[in-house]
N, C-alpha and C positions, 0 to 999 in steps of 0.2 A: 504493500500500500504506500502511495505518497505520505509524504511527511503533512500536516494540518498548519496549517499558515496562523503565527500570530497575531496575522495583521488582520482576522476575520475577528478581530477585538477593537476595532475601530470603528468609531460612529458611522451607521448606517451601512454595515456591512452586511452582506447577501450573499450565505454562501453557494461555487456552483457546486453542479449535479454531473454525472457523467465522467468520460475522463476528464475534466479538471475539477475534479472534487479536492478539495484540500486550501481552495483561495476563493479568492470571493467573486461571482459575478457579476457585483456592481456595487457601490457604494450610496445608491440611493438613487443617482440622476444620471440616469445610460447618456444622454445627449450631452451632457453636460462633461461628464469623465470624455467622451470622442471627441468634443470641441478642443478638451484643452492637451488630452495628446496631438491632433491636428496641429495646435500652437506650440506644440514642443514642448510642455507643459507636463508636470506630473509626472508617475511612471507607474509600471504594472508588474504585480507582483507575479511572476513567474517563480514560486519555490516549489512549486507540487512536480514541474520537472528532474527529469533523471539528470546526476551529475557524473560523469562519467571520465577519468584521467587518462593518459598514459604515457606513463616514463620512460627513460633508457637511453641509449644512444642509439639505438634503431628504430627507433619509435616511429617516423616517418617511413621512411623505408618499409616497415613491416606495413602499415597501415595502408601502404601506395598499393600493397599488393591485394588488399581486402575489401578497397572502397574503390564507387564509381569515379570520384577527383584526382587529379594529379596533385599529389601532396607527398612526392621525395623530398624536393626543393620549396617547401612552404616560407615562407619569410616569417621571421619571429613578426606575432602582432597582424599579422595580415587575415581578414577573417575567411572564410568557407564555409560551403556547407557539401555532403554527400551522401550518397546512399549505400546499403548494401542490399543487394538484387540474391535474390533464389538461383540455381542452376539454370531454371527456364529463364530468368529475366525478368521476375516480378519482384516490387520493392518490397523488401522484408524491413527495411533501418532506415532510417532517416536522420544525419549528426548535423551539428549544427557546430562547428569546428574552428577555435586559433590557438595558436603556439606559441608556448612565451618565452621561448626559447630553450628551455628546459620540460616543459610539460605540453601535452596536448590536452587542452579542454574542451569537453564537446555536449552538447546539455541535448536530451531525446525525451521525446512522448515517456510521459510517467509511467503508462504501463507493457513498456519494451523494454527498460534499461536490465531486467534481471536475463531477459532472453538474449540482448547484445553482449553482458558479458559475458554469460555462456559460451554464444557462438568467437567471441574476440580470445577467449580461456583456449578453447579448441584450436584455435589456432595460430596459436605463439610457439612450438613447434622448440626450436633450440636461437629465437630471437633475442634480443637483449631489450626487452619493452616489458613493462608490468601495468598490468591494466588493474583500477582501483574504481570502488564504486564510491563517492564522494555526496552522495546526497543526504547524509545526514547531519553533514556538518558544514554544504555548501548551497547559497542557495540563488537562484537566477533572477535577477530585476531586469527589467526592461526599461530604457529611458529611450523619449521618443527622436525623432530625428529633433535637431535648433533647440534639444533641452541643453542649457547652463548649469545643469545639476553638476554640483563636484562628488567627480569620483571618488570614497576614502581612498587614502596612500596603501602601495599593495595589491588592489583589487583587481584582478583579469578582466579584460574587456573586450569584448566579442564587437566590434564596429561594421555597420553595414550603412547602406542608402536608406534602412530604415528607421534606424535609431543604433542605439547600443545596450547591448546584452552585458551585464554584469554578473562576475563570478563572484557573488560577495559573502562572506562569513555568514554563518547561517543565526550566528549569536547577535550578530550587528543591524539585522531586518529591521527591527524596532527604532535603533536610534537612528537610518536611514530614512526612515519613511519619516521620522520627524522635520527633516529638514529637505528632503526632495520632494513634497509632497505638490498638489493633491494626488491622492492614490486613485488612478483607473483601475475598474473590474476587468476581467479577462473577454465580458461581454465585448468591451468598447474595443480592447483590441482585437477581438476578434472581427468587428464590425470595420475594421479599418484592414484586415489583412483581405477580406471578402473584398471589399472595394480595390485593394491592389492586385488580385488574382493570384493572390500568393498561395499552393496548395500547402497542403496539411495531413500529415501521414495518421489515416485513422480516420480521416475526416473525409479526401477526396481519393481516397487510396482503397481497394478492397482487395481481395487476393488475388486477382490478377490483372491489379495495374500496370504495365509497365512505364520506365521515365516518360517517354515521349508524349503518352498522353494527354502529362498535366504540364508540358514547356519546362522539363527540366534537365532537358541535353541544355547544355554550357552550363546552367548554374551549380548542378549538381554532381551532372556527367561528364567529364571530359573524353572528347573523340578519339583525340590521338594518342593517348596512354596504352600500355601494354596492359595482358590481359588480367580478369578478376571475371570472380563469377558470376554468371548470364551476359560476360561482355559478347557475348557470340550473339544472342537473339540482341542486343542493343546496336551492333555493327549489319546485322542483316536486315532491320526493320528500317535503319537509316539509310541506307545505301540502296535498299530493294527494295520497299514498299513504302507503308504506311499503318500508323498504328490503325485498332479498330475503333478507336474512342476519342473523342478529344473532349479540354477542357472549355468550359463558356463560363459565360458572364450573366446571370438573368436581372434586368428590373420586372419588379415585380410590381400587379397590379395593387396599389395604394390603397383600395377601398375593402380590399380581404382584413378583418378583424386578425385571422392567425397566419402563422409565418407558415409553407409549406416546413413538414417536418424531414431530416436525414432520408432518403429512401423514397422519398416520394416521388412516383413514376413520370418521368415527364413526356406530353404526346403531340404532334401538331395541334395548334387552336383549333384550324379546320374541320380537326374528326372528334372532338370533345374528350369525353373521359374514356368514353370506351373504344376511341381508337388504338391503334398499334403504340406499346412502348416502344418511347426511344432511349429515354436514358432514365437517369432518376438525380435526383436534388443532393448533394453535398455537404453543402453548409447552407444556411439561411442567417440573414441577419437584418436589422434596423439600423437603417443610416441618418445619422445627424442631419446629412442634406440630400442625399437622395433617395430617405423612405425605404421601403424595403428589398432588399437583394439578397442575390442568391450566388452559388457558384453548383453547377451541375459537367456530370458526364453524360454525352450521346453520344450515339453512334458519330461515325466519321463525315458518313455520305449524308446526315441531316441537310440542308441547305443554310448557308449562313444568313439569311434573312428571313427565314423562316418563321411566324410567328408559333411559340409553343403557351403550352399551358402544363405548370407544375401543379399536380392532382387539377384543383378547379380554379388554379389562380391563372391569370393571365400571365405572360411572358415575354418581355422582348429580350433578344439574345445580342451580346456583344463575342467577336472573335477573341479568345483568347490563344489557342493552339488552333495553327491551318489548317485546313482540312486536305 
C-alpha cells in the first residue's frame, strides 16, 4: 500500500479514491487549486508515488539495457522519463527518471513499484547497481512550471517543460507545504495533465498498449538504441505499419451533469449508443476553462473529425497521435 499523506491534515482536504488513494483530491476549490498551478502557483503532493533508486557505477549502463530511453550517457540533472515493455511490446513500467550523479531517481505508479523491483532484482545478473525501494522515507512534490518555490538544500529534482518533480525527505512534507503553499489536489493536476495529453500508465494504458499509441516514441522511446525487450515489435510497428489505436483529445459536451466514467465505450455520434464500439474513455476531467474533457483510445482508422459520443455525452475529438 502507498504510504497516507500528512498533508490530508490540512484544511479542507478531500481524500482520493483509487490508485491515488493516500493524498488528497482536492483541497476544497478544484478551479481554484488548477488556476493557481496554471500561474505556477502552489504545488501537489505526489507522496503516495513509488520511490525507486539505483546505485553503483553501472547503474546507467545496466539500466540502458532494460529500459525503452537511451540513458548510458545520461547527464547528471538532466530529467527522462521511460518504459519497460513485455516481450511482445506492451508497457508493463512506466519511470519517470534523473541522475545526480551518483544515484538514479525514478518515482512510478504507486501500485507497480513492488513488481518493478522485482523485475529490476531479476535482472542485475553480476552488474555493479543496487536497486532500493525508497518510498518510505522519500517522498514526491510536484511544483508547477514559473513556481519561485525554493527548493530545500539537498533535494533531487526531476525538471521538465512541466514543472518540477521533487525528491524530498518524507519527514520534511509538512514544513514544505508551509511555505510552498497553496497545496493542489491531485484532481487539478490531473485536470491539467488531460488538457496537455500527457498519458498515464494505469490510466490510458491497458494490457496491450503498446508506446506508439499514446505518442511516446521520442519521449519515452528512443529509436536508435540497441536492443531491450519488445524492442522488436517497437522497430517493426514503426518502420512497417501502424499501431491499432491511437490517443485523442475529447471536449466534452458541457450540459452532461456527470463526467463519462474510465471505460466508457466511445461510438460515432451518428449511430448513438448502440452503435459499433470504437474505443473507450481514459481519463475524464473538469477544466478551469475548458469544462469538461477527456483523453480516450480508438481504433486507428476512426476519422479524425469525426464526431463521437463517450456513452451519451457528446464529443469533439482533437488529434493527439496520427492516424
Amino acid at each position: 500500500m502507498s504510504p497516507t499523506s500528512p498533508l490530508l491534515s490540512l484544511p479542507g482536504a478531500v481524500p482520493a479514491e483509487g490508485r491515488d488513494e493516500g493524498v488528497a483530491a482536492h483541497y476544497g476549490d478544484l478551479f481554484r487549486e488548477q488556476r493557481a498551478l496554471a500561474d505556477g502557483k502552489g504545488f501537489v503532493d505526489l507522496s503516495h508515488r513509488g520511490v525507486v533508486t539505483v546505485t553503483g557505477e553501472e547503474r546507467l549502463s545496466w539500466l540502458h539495457l532494460l529500459l525503452t530511453q537511451h540513458v548510458s550517457e545520461l547527464p547528471a540533472g538532466q530529467a527522462t522519463e521511460a518504459l519497460i515493455l513485455s516481450a511482445h511490446g506492451h508497457i508493463e513500467h512506466a519511470l519517470y527518471l534523473v541522475d545526480d550523479g551518483e544515484t538514479v531517481w525514478a518515482h512510478v505508479e504507486p501500485d507497480t513499484r513492488e513488481a518493478l523491483i522485482g523485475y529490476l532484482e531479476s535482472m542485475k545478473f553480476f552488474y555493479k547497481a543496487e536497486v532500493a525501494d525508497r518510498t518510505d522515507d522519500v517522498a514526491v512534490v510536484h511544483l508547477p512550471a514559473g513556481s519561485i518555490a525554493e527548493v530545500p538544500d539537498g533535494v533531487v529534482v526531476r525538471e521538465t517543460a512541466h514543472g518540477r518533480d521533487l525528491f524530498l525527505p518524507r519527514a520534511d512534507l509538512e514544513s514544505f507545504a508551509e511555505q510552498a503553499g497553496p497545496a493542489a489536489g491531485i484532481l487539478a493536476h490531473e485536470a491539467l495533465r488531460v488538457e496537455n495529453h500527457r498519458p498515464r500508465l494505469g490510466f490510458e494504458t491497458d494490457h496491450r498498449t503498446i508506446p506508439h499509441e499514446l505518442g511516446w516514441i521520442g519521449s519515452a522511446v528512443h529509436l536508435q538504441k540497441g536492443c531491450y525487450r519488445g524492442q522488436e515489435t517497437v522497430a517493426r510497428v514503426h518502420n512497417l505499419g501502424k499501431p491499432p489505436r491511437r490517443l485523442v483529445f475529447l471536449h466534452l459536451d458541457g450540459s452532461e451533469v456527470h463526467l463519462p466514467a474510465p471505460g466508457t465505450p466511445v461510438h460515432l455520434a451518428s449511430e448513438g449508443e448502440e452503435g459499433r464500439q470504437l474505443g473507450f474513455v481514459t481519463t475524464s476531467a473538469r477544466h478551469y476553462e475548458l469544462g469538461p474533457i477527456a483523453l480516450a483510445l480508438v481504433k486507428r482508422n476512426v476519422p479524425v473529425d469525426a464526431v463521437l459520443r463517450a456513452g451519451n455525452t457528446a464529443a469533439s475529438q482533437e488529434t493527439v497521435v496520427e492516424p
